[in-house]
N, C-alpha and C positions, 0 to 999 in steps of 0.2 A: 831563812833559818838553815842553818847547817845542818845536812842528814847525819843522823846516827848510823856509827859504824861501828860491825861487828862482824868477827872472823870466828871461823871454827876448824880444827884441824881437821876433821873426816874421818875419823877413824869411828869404826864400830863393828858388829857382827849381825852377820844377815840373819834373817829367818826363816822367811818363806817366799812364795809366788804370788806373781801379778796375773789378774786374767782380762783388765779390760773391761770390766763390767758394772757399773753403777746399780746394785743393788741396795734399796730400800727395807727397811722392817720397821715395826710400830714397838714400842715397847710392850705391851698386852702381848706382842708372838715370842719374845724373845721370853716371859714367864706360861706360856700357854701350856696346859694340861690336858691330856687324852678324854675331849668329849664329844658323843655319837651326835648325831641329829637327823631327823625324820623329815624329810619336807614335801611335802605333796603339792603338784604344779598347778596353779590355778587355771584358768582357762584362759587368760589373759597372757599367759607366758607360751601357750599352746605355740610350736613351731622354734623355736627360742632357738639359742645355741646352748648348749650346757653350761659354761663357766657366766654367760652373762647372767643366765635364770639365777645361779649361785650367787652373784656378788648385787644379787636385788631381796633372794630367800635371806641372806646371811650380811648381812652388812656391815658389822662390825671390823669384817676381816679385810682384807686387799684383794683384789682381783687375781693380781700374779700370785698371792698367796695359797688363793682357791685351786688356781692353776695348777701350782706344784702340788696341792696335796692331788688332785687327777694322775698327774703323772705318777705318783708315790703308791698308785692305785687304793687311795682312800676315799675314793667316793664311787658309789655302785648305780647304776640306773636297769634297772629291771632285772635285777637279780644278778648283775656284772658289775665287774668294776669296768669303768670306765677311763680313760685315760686321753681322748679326745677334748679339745674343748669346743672343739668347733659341732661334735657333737647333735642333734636336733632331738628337742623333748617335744613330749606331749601331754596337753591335757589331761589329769589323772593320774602320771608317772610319780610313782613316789622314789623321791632321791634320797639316799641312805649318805652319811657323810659324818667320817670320821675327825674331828680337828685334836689333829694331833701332832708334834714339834715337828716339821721338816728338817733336813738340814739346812736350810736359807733359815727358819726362824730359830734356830739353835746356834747360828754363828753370832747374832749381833749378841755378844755379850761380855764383858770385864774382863779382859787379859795383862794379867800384869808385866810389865816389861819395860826393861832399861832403853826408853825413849833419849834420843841422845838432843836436849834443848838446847838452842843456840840464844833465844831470847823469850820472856813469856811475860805477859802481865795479866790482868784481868780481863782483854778482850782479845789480845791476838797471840798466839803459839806459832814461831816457826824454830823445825824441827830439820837434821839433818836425815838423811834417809840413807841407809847402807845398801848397798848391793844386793839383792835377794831377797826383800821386805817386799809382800806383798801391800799394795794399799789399799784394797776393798776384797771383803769375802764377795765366794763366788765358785761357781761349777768346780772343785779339785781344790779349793783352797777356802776352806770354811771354818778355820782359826786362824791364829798367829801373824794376823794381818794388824798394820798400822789402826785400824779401824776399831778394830779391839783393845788396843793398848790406847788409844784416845779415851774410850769408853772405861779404862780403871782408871787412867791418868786425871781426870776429874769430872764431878759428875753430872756436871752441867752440858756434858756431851750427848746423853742420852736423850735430850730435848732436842737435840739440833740434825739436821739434814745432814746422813753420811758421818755423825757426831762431828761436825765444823771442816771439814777438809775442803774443799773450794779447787782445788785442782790435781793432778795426777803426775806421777812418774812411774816409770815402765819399771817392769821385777827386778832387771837388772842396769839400771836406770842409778845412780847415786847422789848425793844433791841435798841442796834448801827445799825445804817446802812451807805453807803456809797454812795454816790452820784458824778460824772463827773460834772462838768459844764463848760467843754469846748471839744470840739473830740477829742484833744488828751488826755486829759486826761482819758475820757469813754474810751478810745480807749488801754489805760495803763493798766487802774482798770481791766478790761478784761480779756489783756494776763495775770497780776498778777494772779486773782484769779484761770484762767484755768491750771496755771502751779503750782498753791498750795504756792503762795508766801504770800496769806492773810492770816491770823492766823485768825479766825472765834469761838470764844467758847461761849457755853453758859451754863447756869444754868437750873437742872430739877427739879422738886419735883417729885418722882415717889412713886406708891404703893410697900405696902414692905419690908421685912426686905432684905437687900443687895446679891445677891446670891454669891457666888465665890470669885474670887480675884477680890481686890479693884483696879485694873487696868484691862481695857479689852479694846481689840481691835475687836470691830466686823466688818467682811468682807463680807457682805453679799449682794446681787444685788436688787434690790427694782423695781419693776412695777407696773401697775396698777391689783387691788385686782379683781379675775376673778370672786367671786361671789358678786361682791359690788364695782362700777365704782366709788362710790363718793371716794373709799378706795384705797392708795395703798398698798401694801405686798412684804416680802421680797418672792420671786418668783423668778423660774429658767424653762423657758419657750423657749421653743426652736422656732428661729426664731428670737431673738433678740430684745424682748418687752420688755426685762427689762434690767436695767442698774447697773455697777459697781456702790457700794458705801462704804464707809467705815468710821465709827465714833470712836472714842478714848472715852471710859469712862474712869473718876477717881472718886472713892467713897471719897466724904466729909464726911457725918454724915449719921449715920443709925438708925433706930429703929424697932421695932416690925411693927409697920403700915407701916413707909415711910424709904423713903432714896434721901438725897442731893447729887445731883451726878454732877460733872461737865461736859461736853462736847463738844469733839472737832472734827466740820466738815473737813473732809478732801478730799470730794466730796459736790455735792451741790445739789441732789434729793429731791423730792415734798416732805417734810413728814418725811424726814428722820430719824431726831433723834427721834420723835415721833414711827416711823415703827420700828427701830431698841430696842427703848425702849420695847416695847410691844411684840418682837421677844424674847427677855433676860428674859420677863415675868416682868416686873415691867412697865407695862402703866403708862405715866403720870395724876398726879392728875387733874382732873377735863376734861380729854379728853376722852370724850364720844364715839368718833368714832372709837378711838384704845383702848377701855377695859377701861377706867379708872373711875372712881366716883368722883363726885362733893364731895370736901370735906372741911372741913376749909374757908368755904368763897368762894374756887376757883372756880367757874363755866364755867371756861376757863382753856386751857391747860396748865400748870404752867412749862409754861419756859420762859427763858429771855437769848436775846442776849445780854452777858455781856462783851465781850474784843473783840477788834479788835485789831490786830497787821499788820502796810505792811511798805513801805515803800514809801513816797506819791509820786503821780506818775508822775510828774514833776521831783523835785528836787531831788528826791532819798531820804530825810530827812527818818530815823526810825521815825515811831510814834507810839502811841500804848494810847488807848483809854481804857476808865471800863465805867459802868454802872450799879449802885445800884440796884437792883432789886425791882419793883415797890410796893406800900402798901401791896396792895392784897395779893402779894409772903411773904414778911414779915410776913404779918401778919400768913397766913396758914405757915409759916416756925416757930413760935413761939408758935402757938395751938398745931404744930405736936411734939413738943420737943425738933426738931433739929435746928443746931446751923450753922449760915452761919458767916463765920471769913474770910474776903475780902482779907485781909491783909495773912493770911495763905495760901488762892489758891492763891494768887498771889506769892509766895515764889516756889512755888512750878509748873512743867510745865506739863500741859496733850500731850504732843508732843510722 
């Protein structure tokens, strides 16, 4: 069968930030109202940590949830508030415990917004994502995220894990994405991508004349950067902190300053092509936190998720999706001299 194709120009307006974080809520927190509760520790909790006695006294709630209301200091242990979780009670302590909205249970909720849909039916949504749309609430960014506007867009979202999103793109990160909206479907996109059945590529600007050969496969393991936590680095840390990744480059066009490189995930870590770029020595343009300079307009990292390939996770249907790369990219692709020909990566497979 012939995959279906479908193109979408890129063009939209950003919103907000990305922070990296897979945060959870229940529906019961995202309607939750200010109420106290009194719990006196039995004898059998004697010794405990605070947040575990919490999420055995109170059950209905989440553990992380308990957690932040501590930190929010709404829960007191002998006449304090407490803010520890790790905390140790005792026998007899009565815990005083306010449940009341955090900002974590005040974010999951209906935000309406010009989602820009590339394709949707009744089990699968993919969506183009602009530049500066956050995709999960989270510390500094607890609306205006993709994740909220899933949640108005319909409302079969609010039943679903992350309301059906299945995989991530960075703040400034632009591209196809894929969306669930129903469990089995989330529950398909899933196995699909874990076992490498989604074709995922995107487009780079990087600093540079091209090193090497115009195909390369790097195999390199990625964790978090030990002199810079906001960073991660390709790393080989013994104990298991870091993880297999592996990216497929193919060089498009090169020049003296830059080079259009395409890219194909074939694992799915924080940072990746970004980490893997700046490993090769050609940081992305305008990605400050992995080497790169603001150049041609780009003041954000110049990539774009540009093709999805799976097969949808219902009917089995091939499909296979593009996405134009937004002005910005354009435009810094026309200042640097190189030459983006859709039609020619697409002839062509970074597999």
């Amino acid at each position: 069968m012939k995959a279906q194709s479908i193109s979408t120009g890129g063009e939209s307006n950003g919103l907000a930030a990305d922070a990296g974080h897979d945060v959870v809520a229940t529906a019961d927190e995202w309607a939750l109202e200010i109420e106290k509760r009194l719990c006196a520790v039995p004898v059998s909790m004697h010794g405990w940590r605070i947040d575990r006695a919490l999420a055995q006294l109170i059950p209905e709630f989440s553990r992380s949830y308990l957690q932040q209301l501590m930190a929010d200091g709404a829960v007191e242990l002998r006449g304090a508030a407490q803010t520890k979780p790790s905390a140790r009670i005792a026998a007899g302590d009565q815990l005083r415990v306010e449940l009341r909205p955090t900002q974590q249970a005040q974010a999951f909720v209906p935000e309406a917004m010009a989602l820009e849909v590339v394709f949707e039916d009744a089990d699968l949504l993919v969506i183009h994502k602009p530049a500066g749309l956050v995709v999960h609430p989270a510390a500094g960014n607890w609306s205006g995220t993709l994740l909220n506007g899933l949640l108005a867009h319909h409302k079969g979202a609010a039943s679903l894990p992350r309301a059906g999103i299945v995989h991530r793109l960075d703040k400034d990160t632009s591209g196809l994405m894929l969306v669930g909206k129903t469990r089995q479907a989330v529950e398909a996109l899933v196995r699909a991508i874990a076992a490498r059945e989604v074709s995922r590529q995107y487009l780079a600007l990087a600093h540079g004349r091209w090193k090497g050969l115009g195909d390369q496969h790097v195999d390199q393991p990625i964790g978090r950067d030990v002199h810079n936590r906001l960073r991660m680095a390709v790393v080989r840390v013994e104990g298991g902190s870091s993880k297999t990744a592996q990216t497929t480059f193919r060089l498009l066009d090169t020049c003296d300053q830059a080079s259009l490189v395409a890219c194909k995930l074939h694992t799915g870590r924080t940072h990746q092509i970004r980490v893997h770029m700046a490993w090769l020595g050609h940081p992305l343009v305008g990605d400050t936190l992995y080497g790169g300079r603001a150049l041609w307009g780009m003041g954000r990292q110049s990539l774009h998720a540009a093709r999805l390939e799976l097969k949808h996770p219902i009917s089995g249907q091939p499909l296979l999706f593009r996405s134009t790369p937004p002005t910005d990219m354009l435009l810094a692709l026309e200042s640097s001299g190189l030459h983006y020909n859709a039609t020619s990566w697409d002839s062509e497979s970074t597999a």
